[in-house]
Every structure is written in structure tokens, then in C-alpha cells.
C-alpha positions as CSV (number, residue, x, y, z in Angstrom):
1,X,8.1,13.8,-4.8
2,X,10.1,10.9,-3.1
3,X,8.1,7.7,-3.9
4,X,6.9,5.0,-1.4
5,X,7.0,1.6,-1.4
6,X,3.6,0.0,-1.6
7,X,2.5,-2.2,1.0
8,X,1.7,-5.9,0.1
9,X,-2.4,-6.4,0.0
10,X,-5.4,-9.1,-1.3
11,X,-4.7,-7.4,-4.6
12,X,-1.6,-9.0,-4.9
13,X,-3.6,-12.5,-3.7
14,X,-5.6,-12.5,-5.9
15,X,-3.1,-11.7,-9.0
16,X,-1.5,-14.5,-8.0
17,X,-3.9,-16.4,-8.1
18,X,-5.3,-16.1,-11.4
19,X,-2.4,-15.4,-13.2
20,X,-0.2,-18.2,-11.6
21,X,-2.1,-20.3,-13.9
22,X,0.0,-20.6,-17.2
23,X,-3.0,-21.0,-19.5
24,X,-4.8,-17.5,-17.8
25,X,-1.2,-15.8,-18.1
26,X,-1.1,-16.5,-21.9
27,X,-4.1,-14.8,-22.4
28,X,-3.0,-12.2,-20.7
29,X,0.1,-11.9,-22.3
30,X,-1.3,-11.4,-25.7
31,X,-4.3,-9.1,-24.5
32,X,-0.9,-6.9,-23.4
33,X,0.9,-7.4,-26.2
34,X,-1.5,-6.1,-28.6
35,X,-1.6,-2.5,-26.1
36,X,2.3,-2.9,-25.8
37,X,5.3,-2.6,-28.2
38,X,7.9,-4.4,-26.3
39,X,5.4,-7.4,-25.0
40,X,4.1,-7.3,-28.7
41,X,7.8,-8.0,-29.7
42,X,9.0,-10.3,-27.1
43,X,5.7,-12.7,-27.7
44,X,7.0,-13.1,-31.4
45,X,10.2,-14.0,-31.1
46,X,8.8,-16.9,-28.0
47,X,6.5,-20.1,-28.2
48,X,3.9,-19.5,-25.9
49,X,2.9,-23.3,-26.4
50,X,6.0,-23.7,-24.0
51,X,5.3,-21.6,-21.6
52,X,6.5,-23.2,-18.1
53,X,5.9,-21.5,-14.5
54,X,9.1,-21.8,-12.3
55,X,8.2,-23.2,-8.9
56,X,8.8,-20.7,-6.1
57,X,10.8,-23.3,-4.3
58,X,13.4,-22.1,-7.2
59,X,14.1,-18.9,-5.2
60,X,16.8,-17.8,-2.9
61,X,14.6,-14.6,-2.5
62,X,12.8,-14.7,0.8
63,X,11.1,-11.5,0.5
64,X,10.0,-11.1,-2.7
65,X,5.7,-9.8,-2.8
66,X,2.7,-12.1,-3.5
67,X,2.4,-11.2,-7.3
68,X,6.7,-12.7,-8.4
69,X,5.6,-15.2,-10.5
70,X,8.6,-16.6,-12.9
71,X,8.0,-18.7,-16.3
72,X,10.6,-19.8,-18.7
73,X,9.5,-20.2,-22.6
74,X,11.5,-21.8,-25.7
75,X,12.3,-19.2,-28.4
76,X,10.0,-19.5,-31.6
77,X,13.1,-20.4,-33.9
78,X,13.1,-23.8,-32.5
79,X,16.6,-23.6,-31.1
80,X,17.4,-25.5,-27.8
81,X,17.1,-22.3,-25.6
82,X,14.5,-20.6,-23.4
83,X,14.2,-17.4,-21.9
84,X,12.6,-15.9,-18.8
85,X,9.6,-14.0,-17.6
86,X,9.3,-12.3,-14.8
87,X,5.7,-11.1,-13.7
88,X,4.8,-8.3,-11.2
89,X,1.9,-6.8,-10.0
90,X,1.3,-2.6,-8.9
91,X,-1.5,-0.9,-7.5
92,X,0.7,1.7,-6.4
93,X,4.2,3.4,-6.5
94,X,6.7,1.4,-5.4
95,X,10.2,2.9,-5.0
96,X,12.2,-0.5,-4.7
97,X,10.4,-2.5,-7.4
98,X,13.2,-2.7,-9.8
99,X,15.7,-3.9,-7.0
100,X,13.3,-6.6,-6.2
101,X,13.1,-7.4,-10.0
102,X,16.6,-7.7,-9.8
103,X,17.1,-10.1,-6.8
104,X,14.1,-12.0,-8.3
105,X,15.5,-12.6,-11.3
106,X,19.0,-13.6,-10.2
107,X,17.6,-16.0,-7.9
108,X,15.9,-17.8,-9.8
109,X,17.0,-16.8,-13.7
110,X,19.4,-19.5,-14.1
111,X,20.2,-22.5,-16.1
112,X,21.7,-25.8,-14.6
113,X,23.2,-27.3,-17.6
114,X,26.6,-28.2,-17.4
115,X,29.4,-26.3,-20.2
116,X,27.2,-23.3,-20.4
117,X,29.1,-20.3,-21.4
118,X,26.7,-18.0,-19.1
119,X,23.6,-20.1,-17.0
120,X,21.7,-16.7,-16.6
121,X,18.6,-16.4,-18.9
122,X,17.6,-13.3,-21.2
123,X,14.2,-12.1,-19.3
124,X,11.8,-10.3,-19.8
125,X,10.3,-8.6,-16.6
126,X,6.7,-7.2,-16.8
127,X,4.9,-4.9,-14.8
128,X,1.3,-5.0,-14.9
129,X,0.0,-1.9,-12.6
130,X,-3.6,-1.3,-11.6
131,X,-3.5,2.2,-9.3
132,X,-5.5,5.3,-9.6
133,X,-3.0,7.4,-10.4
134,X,-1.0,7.7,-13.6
135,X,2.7,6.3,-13.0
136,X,5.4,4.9,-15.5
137,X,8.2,3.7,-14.0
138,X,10.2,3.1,-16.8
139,X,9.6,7.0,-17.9
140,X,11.1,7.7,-14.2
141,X,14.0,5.3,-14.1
142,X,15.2,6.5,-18.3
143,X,14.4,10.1,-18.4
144,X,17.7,12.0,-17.4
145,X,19.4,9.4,-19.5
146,X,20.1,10.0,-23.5
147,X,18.1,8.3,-25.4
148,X,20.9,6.0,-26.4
149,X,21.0,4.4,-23.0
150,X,17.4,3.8,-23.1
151,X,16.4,0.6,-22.2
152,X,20.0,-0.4,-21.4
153,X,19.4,1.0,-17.6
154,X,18.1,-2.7,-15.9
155,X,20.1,-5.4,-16.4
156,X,17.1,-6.7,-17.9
157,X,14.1,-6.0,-20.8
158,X,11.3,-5.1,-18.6
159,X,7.7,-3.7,-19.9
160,X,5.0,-1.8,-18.1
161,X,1.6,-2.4,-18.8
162,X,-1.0,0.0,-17.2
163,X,-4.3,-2.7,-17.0
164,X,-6.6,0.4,-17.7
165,X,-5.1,0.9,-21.1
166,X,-6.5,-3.3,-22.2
167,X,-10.0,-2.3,-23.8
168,X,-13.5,-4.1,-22.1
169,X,-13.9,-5.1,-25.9
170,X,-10.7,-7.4,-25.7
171,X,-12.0,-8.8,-22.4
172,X,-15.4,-9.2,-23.5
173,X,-13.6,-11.4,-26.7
174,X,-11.2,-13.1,-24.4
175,X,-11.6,-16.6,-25.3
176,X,-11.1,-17.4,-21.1
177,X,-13.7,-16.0,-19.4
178,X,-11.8,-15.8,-15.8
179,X,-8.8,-14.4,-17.6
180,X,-11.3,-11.3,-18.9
181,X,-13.7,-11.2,-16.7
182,X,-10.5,-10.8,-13.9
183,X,-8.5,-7.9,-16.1
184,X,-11.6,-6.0,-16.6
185,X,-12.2,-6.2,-12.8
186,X,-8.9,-5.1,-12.2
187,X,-9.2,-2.4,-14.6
188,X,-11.9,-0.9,-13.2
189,X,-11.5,-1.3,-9.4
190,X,-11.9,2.1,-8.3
191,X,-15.5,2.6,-10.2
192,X,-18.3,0.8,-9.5
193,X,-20.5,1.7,-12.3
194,X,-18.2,0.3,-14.7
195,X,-17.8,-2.8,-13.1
196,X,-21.3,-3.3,-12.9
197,X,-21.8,-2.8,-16.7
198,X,-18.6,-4.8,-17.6
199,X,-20.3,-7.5,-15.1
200,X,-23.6,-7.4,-16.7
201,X,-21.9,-8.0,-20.3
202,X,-20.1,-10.9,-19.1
203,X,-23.7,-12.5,-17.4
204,X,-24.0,-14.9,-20.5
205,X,-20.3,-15.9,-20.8
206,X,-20.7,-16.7,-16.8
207,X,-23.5,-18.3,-17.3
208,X,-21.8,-21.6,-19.5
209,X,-19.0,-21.7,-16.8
210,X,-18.4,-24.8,-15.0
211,X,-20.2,-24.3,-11.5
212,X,-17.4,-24.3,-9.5
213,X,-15.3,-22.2,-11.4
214,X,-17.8,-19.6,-11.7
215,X,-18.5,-19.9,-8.0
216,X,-14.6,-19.6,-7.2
217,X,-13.7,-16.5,-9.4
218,X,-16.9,-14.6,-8.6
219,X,-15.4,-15.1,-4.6
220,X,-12.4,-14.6,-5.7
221,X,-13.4,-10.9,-7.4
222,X,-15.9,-10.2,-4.5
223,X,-12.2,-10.0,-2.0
224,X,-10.3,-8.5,-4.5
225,X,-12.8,-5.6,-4.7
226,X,-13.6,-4.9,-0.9
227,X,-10.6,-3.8,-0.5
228,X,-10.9,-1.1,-2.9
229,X,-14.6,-0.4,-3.1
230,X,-15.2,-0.5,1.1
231,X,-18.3,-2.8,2.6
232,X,-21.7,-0.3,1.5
233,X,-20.3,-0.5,-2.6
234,X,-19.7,-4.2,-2.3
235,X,-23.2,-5.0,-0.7
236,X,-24.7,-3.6,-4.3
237,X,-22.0,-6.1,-6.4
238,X,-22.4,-8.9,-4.2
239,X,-26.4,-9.0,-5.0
240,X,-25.2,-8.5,-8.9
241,X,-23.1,-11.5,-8.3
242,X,-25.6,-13.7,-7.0
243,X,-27.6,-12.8,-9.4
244,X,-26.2,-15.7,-11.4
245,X,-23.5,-17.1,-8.7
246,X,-25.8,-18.3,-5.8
247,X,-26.7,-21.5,-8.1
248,X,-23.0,-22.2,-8.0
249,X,-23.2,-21.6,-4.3
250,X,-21.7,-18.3,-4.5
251,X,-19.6,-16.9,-1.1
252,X,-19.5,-13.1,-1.1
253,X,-16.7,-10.6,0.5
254,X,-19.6,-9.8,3.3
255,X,-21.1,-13.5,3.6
256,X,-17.3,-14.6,4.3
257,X,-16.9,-11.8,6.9
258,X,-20.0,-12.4,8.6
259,X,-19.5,-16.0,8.7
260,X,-16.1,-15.3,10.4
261,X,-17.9,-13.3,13.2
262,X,-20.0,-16.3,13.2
263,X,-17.5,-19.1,13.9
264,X,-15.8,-16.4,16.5
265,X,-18.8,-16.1,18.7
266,X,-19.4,-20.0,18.3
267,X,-15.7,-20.5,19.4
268,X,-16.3,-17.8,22.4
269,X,-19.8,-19.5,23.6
270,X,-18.2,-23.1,23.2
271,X,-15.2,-21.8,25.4
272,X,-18.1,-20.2,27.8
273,X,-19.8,-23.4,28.2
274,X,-16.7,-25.4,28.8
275,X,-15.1,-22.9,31.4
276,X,-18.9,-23.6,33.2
277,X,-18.4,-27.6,33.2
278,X,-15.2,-27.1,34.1
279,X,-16.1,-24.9,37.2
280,X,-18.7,-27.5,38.0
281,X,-16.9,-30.4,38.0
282,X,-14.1,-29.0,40.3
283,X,-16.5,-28.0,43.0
284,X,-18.1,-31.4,42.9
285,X,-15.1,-33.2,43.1
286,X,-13.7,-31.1,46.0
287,X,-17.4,-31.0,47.8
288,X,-17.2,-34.9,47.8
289,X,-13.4,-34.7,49.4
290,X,-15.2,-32.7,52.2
291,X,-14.0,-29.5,51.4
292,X,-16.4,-26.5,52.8
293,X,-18.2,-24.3,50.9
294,X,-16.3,-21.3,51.5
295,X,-12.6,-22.7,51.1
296,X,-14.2,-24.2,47.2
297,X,-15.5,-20.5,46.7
298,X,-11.8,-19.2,47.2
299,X,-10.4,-22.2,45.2
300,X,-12.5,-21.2,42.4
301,X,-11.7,-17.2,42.9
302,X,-8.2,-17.7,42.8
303,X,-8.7,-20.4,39.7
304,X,-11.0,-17.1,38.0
305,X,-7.9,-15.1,38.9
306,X,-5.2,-16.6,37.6
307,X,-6.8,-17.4,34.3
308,X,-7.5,-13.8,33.9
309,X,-4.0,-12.9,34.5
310,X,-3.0,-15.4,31.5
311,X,-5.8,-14.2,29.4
312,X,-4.3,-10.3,30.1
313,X,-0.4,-11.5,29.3
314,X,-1.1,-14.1,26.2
């Protein structure tokens, strides 16, 4: 069956999110490696005390997803050179994901130093993927190939790391508690039983958090997992997470949404009220230049119409 290409959603926000921050992606990094053979490899031949993001300002890509995120690292030899990473997140098939590695990575892949016999860097590209069904990529792309063209395919080393394989265990012992707390959340999206007992083992590490980093992350994971878990599941989470958030002044998926309604209708009655005065004013002003009753009531009419018109077009 002909695979489609995934649609960008909040999952890919909040990847971003977390995982745009260098320190949260090492931990990550070696949580996959140790599930991983190629990420295993790649982290020991690199010096992840080097580990750099690459601004996004560095791309000539315009349409690359919310979850491209680019780093550069120095090799662990000590040797003046660095090498690439490129990281991608997939909650679903997505049939033009390599071709977007691709572009990605020769946007933005490149060294500026003058006498260079090549300014492309050696990358890595890794795929971590989060969807309910079971899907490999690389399996796809390599199997009508011999095995001797295996891993020769893309003109880069790319890895594919399914989040569900990362044991709670290592995320409970995760020495960042966002960086755990997130994967495991990720992991388990779909079921809301385990993220409630993956939640509850994580209460005392939450607990020692700074407030507003413990406030942000649990809102953070309360929008990541509406989309997946629909408003009647989340209303059970979000009383779990204010179980220990609401000290730290904890903003849940539903109080977010109902506070939007909120500002909505607050907009609408202000706009009301102002549309009144406005109506009121006019009629006093043309009452005191003499102007009947009747000819004000079809000034106003034919005001009422015309704004309705513009409301019906904008």
C-alpha cells in the first residue's frame, strides 16, 4: 500500500520544543543509543560535550516540518572536524521524508572554511517515530536491495528509532526529568493507563523541579496529548497533573481552550458595547444638527447595512 505523507501537527511542536534544547537532546541521544546499533556507534566516535544546534536561519529550505532540528558535533579523536546531525520527528508514514532529509541536510550541512577539499559534512540523520502502527522506513527504502548496498541507499547515515522501543526504566533513571518524563509521554500517547502509571512514578522527581519548569512541561504534555487522547481522556490527566502542577500554577489543554472561548466572547461583548456607543453618539450628533427622527433611523439602517455586508465579505 502506497504510503502518505503525514500532515504537520502539535506533535511536532512540541518535539521541537523539548528537543531543540541541546542539553534535553543529549539525553536523548544516549537513551537511543543504548536501544540502537547505529546511534550507539555514531555517539562513540562523537563528543557530545560539543554538541552545537545549527540556527534555522542556516537553511535555504523553506519547507522543511516543525521537528528539522540540525546540530553539528566535534569527532571524539580530538581532530579539528565536526560532523552533522540531523533530527526528525514521525508519528506517522511519511512517503517524502527522506527527500526532505535530503534538502535539509544540503541546505544547511556545510562548512564555510576556505581550502576545503569538500564543505559538506558527514551526517547522521535520525528518525525518532511515535505512531501506532509498526513502520521502518529504512526496512522499506533497503529491502529489494542486496545486502551489500545496504546502508549505501541515502546519501547519508540515517537511524530510526521507534520511541516505544526506550524502556519507562531508562526514563524513570533519566538524569533530566523533562527529557524522561517527555519520551515516556511520547511513548505512550495512544494509552492512557500507562501514562497515568508512568506519570504517577515520576510525581517525586516532579515534585523537586523548579516551579516554572514543572509548570511549563506539564502544559507543554497536557497539548501534546489532546491531540491524541481527545478532550473526555484529557479531563482525567489534567486532574492528575494538578495534582502536583497547580502550585506551579499549572495551565491544562482544557483550561487553555476554555480560556480562549473566554477572551472570544470578551472580545465579541466589548465589540457589542462599542458598536452601541458608537450608534449613540451618531444619532446625538445628527439630532443636535436638526436632523429628524426618521431621516437618523435610515442613516443608522443603512450604516447597520453596510457593515453587515463587510462583516459577510471579510
Amino acid at each position: 500500500m502506497e504510503e502518505k505523507q503525514a500532515a504537520k501537527k502539535p506533535h511536532d511542536a512540541f518535539f521541537r520544543w523539548l528537543f531543540a534544547d541541546v542539553k534535553h537532546l543529549r539525553y536523548l541521544l544516549e537513551l537511543a543509543g543504548k536501544i540502537n546499533i547505529d546511534v550507539g556507534e555514531f555517539l562513540a566516535a562523537v563528543n557530545l560535550d560539543t554538541l552545537v544546534r545549527i540556527p534555522d536561519s542556516y537553511s535555504e529550505v523553506y519547507e522543511t516540518g516543525d521537528a528539522d532540528l540540525a546540530f553539528r558535533v566535534n569527532v571524539l579523536t580530538g581532530a579539528p572536524v565536526f560532523v552533522g546531525i540531523l533530527v526528525e520527528h514521525k508519528s506517522g508514514r511519511d512517503a517524502d521524508m527522506f527527500n526532505q532529509l535530503a534538502r535539509y541536510m544540503r541546505s544547511v550541512m556545510k562548512r564555510f572554511d576556505e581550502g576545503r577539499l569538500f564543505d559538506g559534512l558527514p551526517t547522521m540523520a535520525m528518525i525518532f517515530y511515535n505512531g501506532r502502527d509498526n513502520w521502518n522506513p529504512l526496512e522499506l527504502l533497503e529491502k529489494d536491495y542486496p545486502a551489500y548496498f545496504h546502508g549505501m541507499v541515502l546519501p547519508f547515515r540515517c537511524a530510526f528509532v521507534n520511541m516505544s522501543d526506550i524502556p519507562d526504566s531508562d526514563c524513570l533513571a533519566c538524569e533530566d526529568v523533562a527529557t524522561g518524563l517527555g519520551i515516556a509521554m511520547m511513548a505512550h500517547a495512544y494509552d492512557k493507563d500507562a501514562i497515568l502509571d508512568i506519570f504517577n512514578r515520576f510525581k517525586p522527581r516532579l515534585r523537586k523541579m523548579p516551579d516554572k519548569e514543572c509548570s511549563c512541561l506539564l502544559e507543554k504534555i497536557s497539548l501534546y496529548l489532546a491531540e491524541y487522547l481527545g478532550k473526555e481522556v484529557m479531563k482525567e490527566l489534567n486532574m492528575a497533573f494538578k495534582s502536583i502542577g497547580q502550585k506551579y500554577g499549572f495551565v491544562s489543554a482544557g483550561d487553555s481552550f476554555r480560556q480562549e472561548i473566554a477572551d472570544a466572547q470578551a472580545m465579541a461583548e466589548n465589540a457589542k458595547a462599542e458598536l452601541v456607543q458608537n450608534r449613540d453618539d451618531i444619532e446625538t450628533v445628527l439630532r443636535e444638527m436638526g436632523m429628524s427622527d426618521e431621516k437618523i433611523a435610515e442613516m443608522q439602517a443603512k450604516l447597520e447595512a453596510l457593515r453587515q455586508s463587510r462583516q459577510s465579505h471579510g
